[in-house]
LUMKELUM-517470 format. One record per residue: residue in one letter; x, y, z of N, C-alpha, C in turn. Coordinates in pm, 1 decimal. Layout:
  residuo      n_c1      n_c2      n_c3     ca_c1     ca_c2     ca_c3      c_c1      c_c2      c_c3
        a         X         Y         Z         X         Y         Z         X         Y         Z
...
//
This chain:
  residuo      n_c1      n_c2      n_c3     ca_c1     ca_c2     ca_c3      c_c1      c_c2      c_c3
        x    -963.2   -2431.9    3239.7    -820.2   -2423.1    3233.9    -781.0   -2354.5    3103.2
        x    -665.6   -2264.1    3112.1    -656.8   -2185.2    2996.7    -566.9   -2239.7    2866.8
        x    -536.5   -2281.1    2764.9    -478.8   -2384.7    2707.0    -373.5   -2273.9    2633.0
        x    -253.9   -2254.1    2678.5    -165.8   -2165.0    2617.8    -123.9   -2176.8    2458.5
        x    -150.3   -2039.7    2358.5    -210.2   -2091.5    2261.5     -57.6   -2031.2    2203.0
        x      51.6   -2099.3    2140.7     126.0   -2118.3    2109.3     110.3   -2040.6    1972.0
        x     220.1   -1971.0    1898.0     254.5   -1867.9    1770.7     353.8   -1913.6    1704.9
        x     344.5   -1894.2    1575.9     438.0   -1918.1    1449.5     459.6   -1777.0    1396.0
        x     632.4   -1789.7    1403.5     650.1   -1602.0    1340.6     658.6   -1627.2    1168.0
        x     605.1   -1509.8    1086.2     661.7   -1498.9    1014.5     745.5   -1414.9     919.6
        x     827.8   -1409.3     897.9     932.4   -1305.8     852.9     944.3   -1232.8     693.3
        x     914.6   -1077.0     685.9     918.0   -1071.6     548.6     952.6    -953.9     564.0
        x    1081.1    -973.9     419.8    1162.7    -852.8     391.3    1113.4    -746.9     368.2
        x    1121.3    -602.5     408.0    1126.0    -511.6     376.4    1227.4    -401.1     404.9
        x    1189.4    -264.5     390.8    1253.4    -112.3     371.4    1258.0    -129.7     484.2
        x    1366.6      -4.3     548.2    1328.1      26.0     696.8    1206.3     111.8     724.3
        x    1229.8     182.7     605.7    1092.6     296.2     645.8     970.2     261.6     686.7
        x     927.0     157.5     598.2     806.0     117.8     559.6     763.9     -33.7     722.0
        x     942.5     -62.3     742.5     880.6    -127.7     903.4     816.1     -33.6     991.3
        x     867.7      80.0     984.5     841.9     198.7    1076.8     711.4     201.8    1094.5
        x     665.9     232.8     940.9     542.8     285.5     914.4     446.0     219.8     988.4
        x     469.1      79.1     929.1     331.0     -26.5     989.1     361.1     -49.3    1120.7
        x     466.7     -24.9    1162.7     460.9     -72.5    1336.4     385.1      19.3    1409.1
        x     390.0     177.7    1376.8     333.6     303.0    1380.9     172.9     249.3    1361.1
        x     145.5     223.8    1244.4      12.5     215.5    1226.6     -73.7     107.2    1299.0
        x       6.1     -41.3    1314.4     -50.1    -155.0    1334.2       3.2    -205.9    1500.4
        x      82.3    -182.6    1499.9     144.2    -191.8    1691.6     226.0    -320.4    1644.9
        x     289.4    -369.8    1726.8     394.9    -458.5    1770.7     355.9    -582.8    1827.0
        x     333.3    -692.1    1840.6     356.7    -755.6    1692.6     202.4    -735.8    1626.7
        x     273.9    -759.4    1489.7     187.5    -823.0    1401.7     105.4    -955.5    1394.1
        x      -9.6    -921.1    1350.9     -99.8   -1057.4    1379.3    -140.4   -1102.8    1234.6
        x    -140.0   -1234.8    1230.9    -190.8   -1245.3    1074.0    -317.0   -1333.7    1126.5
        x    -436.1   -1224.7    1096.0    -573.6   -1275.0    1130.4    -645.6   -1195.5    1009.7
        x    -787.7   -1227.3    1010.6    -885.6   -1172.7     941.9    -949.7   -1045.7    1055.3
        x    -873.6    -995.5    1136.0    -949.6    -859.8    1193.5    -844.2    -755.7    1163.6
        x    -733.5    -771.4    1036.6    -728.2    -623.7     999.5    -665.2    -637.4     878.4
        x    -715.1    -532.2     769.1    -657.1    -585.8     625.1    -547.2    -629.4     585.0
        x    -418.1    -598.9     674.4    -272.1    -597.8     668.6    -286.0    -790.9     698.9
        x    -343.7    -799.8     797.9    -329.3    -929.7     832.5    -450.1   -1031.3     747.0
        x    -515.9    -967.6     720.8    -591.3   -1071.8     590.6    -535.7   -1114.5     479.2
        x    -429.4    -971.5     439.8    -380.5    -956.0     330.7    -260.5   -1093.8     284.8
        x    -157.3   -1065.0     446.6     -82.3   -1187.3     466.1    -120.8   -1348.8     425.2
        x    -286.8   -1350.8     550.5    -324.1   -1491.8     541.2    -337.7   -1531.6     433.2
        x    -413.4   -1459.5     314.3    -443.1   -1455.6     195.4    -344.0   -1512.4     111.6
        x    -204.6   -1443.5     125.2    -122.5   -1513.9      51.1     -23.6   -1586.3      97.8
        x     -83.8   -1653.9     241.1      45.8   -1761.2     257.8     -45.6   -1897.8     163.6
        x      73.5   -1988.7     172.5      75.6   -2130.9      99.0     169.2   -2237.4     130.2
        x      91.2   -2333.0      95.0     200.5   -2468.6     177.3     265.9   -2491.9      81.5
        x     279.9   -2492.1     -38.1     396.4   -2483.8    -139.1     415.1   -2344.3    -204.1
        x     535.1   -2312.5    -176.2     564.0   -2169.4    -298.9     576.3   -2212.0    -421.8
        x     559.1   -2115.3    -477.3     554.3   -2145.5    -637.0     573.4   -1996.7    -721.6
        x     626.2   -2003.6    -802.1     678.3   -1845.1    -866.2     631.3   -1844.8    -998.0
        x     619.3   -1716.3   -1033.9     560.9   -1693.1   -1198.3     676.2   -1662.5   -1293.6
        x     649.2   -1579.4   -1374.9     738.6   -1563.6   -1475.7     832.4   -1447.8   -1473.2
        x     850.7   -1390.1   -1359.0     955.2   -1301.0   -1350.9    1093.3   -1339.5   -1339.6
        x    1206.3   -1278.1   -1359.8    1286.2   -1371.3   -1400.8    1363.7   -1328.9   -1266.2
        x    1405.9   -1443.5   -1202.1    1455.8   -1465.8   -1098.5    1558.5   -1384.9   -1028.7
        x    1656.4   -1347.8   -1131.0    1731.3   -1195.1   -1081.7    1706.0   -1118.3   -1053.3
        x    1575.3   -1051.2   -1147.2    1423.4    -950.6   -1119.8    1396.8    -938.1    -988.2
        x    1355.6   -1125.0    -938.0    1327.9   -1036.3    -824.2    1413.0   -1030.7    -660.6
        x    1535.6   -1110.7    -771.3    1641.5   -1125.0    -608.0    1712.7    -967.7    -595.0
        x    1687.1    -854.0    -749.2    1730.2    -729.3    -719.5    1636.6    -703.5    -650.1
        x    1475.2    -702.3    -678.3    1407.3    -596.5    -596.9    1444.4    -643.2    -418.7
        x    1434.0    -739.5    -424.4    1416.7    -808.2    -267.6    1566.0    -774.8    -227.2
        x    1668.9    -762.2    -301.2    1819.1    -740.0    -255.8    1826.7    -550.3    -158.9
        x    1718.8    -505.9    -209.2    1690.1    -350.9    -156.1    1630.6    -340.0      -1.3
        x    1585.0    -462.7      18.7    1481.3    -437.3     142.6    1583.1    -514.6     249.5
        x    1602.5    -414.9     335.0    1703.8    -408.4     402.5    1676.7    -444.2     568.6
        x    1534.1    -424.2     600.0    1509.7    -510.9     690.3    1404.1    -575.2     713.9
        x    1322.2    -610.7     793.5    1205.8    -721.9     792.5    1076.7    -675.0     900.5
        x    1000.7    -717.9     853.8     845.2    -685.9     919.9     846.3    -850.1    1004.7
        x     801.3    -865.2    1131.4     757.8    -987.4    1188.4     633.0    -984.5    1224.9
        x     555.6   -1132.0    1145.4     393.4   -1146.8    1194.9     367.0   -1285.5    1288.7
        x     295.7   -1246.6    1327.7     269.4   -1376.4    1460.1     129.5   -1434.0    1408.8
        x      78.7   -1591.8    1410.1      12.6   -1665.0    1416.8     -38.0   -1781.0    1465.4
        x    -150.7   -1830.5    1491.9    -144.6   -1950.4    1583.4     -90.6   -2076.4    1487.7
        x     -86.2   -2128.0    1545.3       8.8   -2300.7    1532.7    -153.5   -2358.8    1417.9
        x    -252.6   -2314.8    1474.0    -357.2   -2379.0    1415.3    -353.5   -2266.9    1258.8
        x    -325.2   -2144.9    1222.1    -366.2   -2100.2    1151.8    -214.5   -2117.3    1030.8
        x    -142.7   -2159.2    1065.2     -15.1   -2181.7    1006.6     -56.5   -2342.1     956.7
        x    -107.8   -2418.9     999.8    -136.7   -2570.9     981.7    -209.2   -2580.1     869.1
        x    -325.1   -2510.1     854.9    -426.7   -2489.5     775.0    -382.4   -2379.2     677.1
        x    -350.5   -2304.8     681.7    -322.6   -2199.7     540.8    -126.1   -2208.5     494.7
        x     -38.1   -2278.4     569.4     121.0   -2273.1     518.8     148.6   -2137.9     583.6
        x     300.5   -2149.8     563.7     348.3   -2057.1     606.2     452.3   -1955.4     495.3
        x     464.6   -2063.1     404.9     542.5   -2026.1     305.7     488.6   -1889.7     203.4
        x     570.3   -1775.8     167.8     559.8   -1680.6      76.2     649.1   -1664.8     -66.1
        x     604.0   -1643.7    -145.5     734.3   -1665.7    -266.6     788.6   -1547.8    -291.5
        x     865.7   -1507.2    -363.8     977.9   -1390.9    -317.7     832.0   -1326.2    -437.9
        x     753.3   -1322.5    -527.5     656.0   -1250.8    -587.3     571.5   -1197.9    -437.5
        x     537.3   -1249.5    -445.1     393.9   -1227.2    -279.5     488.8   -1140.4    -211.6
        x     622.8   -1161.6    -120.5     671.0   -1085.7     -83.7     716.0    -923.7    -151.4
        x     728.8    -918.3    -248.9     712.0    -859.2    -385.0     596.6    -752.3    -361.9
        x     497.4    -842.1    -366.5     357.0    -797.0    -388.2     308.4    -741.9    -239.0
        x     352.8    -773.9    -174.5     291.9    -727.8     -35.4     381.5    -587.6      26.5
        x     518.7    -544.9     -17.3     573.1    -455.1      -6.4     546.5    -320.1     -64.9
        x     481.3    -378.5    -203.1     401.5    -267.3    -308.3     284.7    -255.8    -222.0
        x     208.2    -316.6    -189.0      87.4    -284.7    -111.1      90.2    -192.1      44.9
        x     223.8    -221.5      44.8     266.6    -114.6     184.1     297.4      -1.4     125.2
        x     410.6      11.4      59.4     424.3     151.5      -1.4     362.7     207.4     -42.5
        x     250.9     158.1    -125.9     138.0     218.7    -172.0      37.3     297.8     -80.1
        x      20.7     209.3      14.8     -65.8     227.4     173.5      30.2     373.0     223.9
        x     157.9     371.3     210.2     293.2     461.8     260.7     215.0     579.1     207.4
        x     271.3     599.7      57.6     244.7     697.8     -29.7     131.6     803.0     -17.4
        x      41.6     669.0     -14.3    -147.7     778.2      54.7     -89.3     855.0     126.9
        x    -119.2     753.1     240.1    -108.5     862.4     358.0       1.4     960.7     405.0
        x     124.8     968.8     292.9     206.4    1099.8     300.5     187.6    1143.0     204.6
        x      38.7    1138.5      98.1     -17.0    1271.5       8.6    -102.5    1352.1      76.8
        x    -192.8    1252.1     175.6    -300.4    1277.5     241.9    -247.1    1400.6     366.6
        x    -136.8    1326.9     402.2     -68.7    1459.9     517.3     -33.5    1556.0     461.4
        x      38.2    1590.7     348.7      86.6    1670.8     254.3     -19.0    1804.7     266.3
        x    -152.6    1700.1     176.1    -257.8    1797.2     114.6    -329.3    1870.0     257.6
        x    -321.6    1801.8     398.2    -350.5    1860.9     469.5    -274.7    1977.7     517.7
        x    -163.3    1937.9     533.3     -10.3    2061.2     577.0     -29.0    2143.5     496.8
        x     -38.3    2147.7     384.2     -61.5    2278.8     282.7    -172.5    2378.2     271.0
        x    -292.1    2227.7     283.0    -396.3    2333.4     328.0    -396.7    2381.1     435.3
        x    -347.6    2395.0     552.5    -318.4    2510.6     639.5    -233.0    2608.7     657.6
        x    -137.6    2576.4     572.0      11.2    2633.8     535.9     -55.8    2745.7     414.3
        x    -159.9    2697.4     318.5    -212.7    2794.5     190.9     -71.1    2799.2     143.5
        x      52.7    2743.7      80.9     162.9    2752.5      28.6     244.7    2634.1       2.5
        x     263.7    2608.2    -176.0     335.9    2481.6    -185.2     488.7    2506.4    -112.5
        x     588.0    2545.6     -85.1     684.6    2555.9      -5.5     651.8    2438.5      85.5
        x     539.3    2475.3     140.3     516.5    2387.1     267.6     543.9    2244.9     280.0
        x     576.4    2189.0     185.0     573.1    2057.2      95.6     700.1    1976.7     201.0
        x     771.7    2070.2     219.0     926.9    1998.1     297.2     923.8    1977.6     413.5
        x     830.6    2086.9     509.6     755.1    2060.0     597.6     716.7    1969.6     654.2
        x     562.7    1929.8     536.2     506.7    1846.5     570.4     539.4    1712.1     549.4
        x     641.7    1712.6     498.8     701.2    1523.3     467.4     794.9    1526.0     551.9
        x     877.1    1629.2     614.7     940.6    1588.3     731.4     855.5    1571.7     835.2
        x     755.6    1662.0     880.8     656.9    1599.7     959.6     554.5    1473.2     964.0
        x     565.2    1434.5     854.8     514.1    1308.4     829.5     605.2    1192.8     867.6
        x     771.9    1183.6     819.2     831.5    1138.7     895.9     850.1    1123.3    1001.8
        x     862.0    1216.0    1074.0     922.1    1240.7    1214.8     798.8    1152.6    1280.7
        x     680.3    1148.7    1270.1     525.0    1092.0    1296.9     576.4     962.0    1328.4
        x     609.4     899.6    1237.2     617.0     790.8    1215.5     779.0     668.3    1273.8
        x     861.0     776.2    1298.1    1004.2     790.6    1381.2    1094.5     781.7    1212.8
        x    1046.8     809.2    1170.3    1141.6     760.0     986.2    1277.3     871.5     968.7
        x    1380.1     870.8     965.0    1473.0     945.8     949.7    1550.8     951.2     807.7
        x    1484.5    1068.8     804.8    1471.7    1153.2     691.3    1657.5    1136.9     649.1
        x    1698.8    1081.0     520.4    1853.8    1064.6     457.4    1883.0     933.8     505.0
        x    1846.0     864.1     604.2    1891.7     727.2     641.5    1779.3     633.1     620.8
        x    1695.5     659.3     661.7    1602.9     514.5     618.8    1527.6     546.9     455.1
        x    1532.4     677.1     433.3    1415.8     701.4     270.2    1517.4     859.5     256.8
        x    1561.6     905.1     155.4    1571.7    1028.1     106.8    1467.4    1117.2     122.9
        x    1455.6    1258.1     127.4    1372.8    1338.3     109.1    1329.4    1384.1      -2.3
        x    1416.6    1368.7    -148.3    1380.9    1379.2    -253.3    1304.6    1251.0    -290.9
        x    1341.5    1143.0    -277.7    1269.5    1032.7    -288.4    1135.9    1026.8    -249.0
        x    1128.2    1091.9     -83.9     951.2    1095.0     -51.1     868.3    1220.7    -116.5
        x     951.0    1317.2    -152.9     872.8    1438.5    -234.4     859.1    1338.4    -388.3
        x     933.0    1258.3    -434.6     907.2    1208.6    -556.8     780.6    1114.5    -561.7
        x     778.0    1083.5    -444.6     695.8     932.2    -419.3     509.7     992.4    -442.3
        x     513.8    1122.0    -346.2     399.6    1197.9    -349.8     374.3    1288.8    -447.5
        x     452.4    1341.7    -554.8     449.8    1430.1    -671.1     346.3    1331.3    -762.4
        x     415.4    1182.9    -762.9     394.6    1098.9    -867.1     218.2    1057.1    -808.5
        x     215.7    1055.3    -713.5     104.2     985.9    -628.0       2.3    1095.8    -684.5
        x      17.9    1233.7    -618.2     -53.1    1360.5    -685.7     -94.2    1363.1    -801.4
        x      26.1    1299.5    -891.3     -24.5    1343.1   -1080.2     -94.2    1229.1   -1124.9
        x     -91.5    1124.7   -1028.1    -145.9     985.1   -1046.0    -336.2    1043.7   -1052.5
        x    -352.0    1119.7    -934.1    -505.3    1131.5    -876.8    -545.9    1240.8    -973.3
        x    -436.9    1343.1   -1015.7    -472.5    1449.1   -1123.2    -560.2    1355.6   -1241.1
        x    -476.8    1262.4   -1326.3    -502.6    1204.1   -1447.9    -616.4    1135.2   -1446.6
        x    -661.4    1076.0   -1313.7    -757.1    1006.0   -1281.0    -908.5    1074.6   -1279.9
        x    -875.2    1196.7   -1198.1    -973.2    1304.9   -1216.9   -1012.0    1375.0   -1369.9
        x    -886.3    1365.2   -1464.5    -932.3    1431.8   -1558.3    -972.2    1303.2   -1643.2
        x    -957.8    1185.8   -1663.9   -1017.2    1066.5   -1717.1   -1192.3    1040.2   -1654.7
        x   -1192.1    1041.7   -1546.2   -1301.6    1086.9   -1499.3   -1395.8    1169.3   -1530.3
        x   -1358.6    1325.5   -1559.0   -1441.5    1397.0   -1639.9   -1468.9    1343.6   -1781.4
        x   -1352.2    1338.2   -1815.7   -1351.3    1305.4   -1993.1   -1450.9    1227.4   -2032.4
        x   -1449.9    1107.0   -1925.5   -1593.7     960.5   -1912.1   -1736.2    1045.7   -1949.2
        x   -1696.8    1104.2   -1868.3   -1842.9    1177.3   -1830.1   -1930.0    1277.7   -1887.6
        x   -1809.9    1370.3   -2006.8   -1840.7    1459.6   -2084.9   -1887.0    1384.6   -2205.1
        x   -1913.0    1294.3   -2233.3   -1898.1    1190.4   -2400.0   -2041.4    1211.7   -2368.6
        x   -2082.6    1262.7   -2477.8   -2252.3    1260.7   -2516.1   -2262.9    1110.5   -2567.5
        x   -2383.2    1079.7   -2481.1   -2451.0     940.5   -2504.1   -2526.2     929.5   -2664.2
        x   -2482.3     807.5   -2710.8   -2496.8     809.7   -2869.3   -2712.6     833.9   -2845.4
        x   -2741.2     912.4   -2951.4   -2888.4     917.8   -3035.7   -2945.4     831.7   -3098.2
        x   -3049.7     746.5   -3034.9   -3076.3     639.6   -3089.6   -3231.5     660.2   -3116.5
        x   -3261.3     634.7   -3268.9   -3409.8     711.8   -3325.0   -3499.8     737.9   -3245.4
        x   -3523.4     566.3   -3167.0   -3658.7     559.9   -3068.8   -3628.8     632.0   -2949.2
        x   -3516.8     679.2   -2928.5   -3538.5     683.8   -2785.9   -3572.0     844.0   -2738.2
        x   -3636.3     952.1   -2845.8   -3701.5    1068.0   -2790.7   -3860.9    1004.9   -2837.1
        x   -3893.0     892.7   -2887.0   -4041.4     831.3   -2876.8   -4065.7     793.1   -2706.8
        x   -3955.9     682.1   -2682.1   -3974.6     638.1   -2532.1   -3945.0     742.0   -2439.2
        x   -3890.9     830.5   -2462.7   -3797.3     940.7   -2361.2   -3807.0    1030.3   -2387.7
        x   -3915.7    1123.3   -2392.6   -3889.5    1229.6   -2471.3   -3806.5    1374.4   -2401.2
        x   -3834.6    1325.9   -2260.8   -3682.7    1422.4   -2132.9   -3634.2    1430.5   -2245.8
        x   -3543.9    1323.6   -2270.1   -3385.1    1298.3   -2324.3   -3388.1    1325.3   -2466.6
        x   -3475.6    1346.0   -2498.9   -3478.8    1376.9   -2649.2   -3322.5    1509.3   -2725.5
        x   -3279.1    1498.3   -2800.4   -3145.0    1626.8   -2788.3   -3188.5    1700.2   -2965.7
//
């Protein structure tokens, strides 16, 4: 006999864009399980008591005052019992940055592809309206277009600095230490 397995929703503020995004990416509804990072991510930070850190409470009733509509996740009755259901406006906080962030990639990642077939930065307006449109996101009503060219400029100069910190690591001649063209004499300089 099949034992009808009963769900607990749970509700968390966000952008419109960024509902778009994950409904696009993850399907309708949302599951908060350990078979996909979005939903690990959730289980991870629910709790049977909320509890808040040291941000100061206006802090974060502005950021959360921006997110204008809501993501819904579904769970069993058993997995809500055992892990809470409760999120604190930080976690909610924290889990919106982890979307946008997730956002951002993958409209640098489309970007750098559109261009590389385009061979022309122009192409740039293009490809973030086509990245929108992908996703059903309407471009001036749910996110600005200067806003998503800003979002990916910053994302870009983010991976630039990273790359050139990267080299920099890597160019530092390893200090000369007496013995070590006795033991090594390869490495000897």
């Amino acid at each position: 006999m099949n034992k009808l397995l009963r769900t607990y929703s749970v509700i968390i503020p966000t952008k419109t864009y960024l509902r778009k995004y994950i409904y696009c990416e993850h399907g309708f509804p949302l599951e908060i399980n350990y078979n996909s990072t979005l939903g690990t991510l959730i289980l991870c930070m629910l709790e049977k008591e909320v509890f808040t850190v040291k941000m100061s409470e206006a802090k974060k009733d502005m950021r959360i005052q921006y997110m204008n509509d809501q993501l819904e996740f579904t769970a069993s009755l058993n997995t809500m019992h055992y892990k809470g259901s409760g999120l604190s406006k930080d976690k909610i906080i924290a889990i919106n940055r982890y979307i946008e962030n997730s956002f951002v990639e993958d409209l640098h990642r489309h970007c750098k592809y559109h261009i590389k077939e385009t061979s022309w930065r122009p192409g740039i307006k293009d490809a973030i309206y086509a990245f929108a449109e992908s996703y059903g996101i309407d471009v001036e009503t749910d996110i600005s277009f200067e806003a998503l060219k800003k979002a990916e400029f910053r994302y870009k100069k983010r991976l630039e600095e990273k790359k050139l910190q990267k080299t920099l690591v890597t160019s530092v001649p390893k200090p000369n230490h007496p013995l070590q063209s006795l033991f090594f004499p390869a490495f000897a300089y």
